[in-house]
C-alpha positions as CSV (number, residue, x, y, z in Angstrom):
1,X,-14.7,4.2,-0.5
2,X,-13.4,0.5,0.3
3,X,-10.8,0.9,-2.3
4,X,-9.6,4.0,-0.8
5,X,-9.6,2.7,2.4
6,X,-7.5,-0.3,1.3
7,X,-4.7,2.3,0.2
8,X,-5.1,3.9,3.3
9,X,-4.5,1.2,5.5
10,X,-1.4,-0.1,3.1
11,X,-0.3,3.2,3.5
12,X,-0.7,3.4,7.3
13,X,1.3,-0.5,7.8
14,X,4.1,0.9,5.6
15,X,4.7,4.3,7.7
16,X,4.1,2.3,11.2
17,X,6.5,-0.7,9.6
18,X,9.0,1.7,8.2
19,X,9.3,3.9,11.4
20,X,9.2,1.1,14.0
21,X,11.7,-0.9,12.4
22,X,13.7,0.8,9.9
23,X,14.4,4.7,10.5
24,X,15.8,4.5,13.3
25,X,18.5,1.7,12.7
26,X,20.6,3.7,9.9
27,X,22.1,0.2,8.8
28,X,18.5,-1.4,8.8
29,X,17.4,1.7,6.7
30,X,20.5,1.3,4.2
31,X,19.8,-1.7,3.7
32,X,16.7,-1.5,2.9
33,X,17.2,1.0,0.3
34,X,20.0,-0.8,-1.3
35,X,17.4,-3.8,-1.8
36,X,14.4,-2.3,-3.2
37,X,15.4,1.8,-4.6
38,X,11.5,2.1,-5.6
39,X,10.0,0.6,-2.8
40,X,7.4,-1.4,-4.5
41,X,6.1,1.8,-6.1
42,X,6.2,1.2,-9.7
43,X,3.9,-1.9,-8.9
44,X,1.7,-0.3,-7.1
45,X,1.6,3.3,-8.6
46,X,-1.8,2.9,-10.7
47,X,-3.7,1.9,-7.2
48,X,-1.8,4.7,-5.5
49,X,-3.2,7.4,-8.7
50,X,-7.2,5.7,-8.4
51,X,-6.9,6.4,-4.7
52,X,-5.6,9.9,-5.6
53,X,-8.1,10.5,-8.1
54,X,-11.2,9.3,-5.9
55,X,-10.3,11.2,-2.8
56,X,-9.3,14.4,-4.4
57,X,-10.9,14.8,-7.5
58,X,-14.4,13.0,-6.5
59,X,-13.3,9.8,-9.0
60,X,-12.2,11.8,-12.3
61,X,-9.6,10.5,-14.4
62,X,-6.6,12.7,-14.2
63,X,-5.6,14.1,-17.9
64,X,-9.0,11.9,-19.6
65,X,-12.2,12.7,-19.5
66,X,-14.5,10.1,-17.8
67,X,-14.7,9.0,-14.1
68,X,-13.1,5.8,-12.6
69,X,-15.8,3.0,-11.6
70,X,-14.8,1.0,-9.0
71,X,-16.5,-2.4,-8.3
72,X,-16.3,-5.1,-6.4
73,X,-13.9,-7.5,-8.4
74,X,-11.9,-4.0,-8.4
75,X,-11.9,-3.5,-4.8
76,X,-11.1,-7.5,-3.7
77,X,-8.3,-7.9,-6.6
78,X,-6.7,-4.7,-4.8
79,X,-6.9,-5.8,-1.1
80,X,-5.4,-9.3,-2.5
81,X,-3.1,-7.5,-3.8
82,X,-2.2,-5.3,-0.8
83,X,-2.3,-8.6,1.6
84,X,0.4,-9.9,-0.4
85,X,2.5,-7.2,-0.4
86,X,2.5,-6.7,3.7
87,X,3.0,-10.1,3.6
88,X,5.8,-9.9,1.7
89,X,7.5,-6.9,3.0
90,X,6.9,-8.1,6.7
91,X,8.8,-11.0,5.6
92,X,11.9,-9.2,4.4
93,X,11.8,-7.2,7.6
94,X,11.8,-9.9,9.4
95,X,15.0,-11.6,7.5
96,X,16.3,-8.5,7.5
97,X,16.3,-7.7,11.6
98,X,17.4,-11.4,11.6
99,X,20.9,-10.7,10.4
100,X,23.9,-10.0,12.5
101,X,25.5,-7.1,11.7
């Protein structure tokens, strides 16, 4: 459950980031999308399919047979992971609300 969790609260900063600061500034939102078309989801897509897999198909592997184990290593490489990323998209919204338009 702590691994889903840790999407889960990645996914709640992006939405509460991306709708404070971003959709409703159409040149902050342009911008935006000009800079990063994916969104950071080809890096973290595999994280985003375990969480899929463990909430909605109680931990089996999509297409495989076989469950997914998730242990601890698992779970604190991922929230690494995740800190780095807020960090790191806070910071471009920052830089990015710091430029005159």
């Amino acid at each position: 459950m702590l691994y889903v969790q840790v999407i889960t609260a990645l996914e709640a900063y992006l939405a509460d980031t991306l709708i404070s600061h971003v959709i409703y500034d159409k040149e902050h939102l342009f911008r935006l999308i000009q800079k990063d078309k994916g969104l950071c989801r080809e890096r973290y897509s595999e994280a985003i399919a375990i969480r899929h897999d463990l909430v909605h198909r109680n931990g089996r592997k999509k297409g495989e047979e076989g469950y997914h184990f998730i242990r601890r290593p698992d779970v604190e490489y991922l929230a690494d992971t995740v800190e780095r990323l807020v960090h790191e998209t806070q910071g471009q919204i920052d830089i990015l609300l710091e430029i005159p338009f």
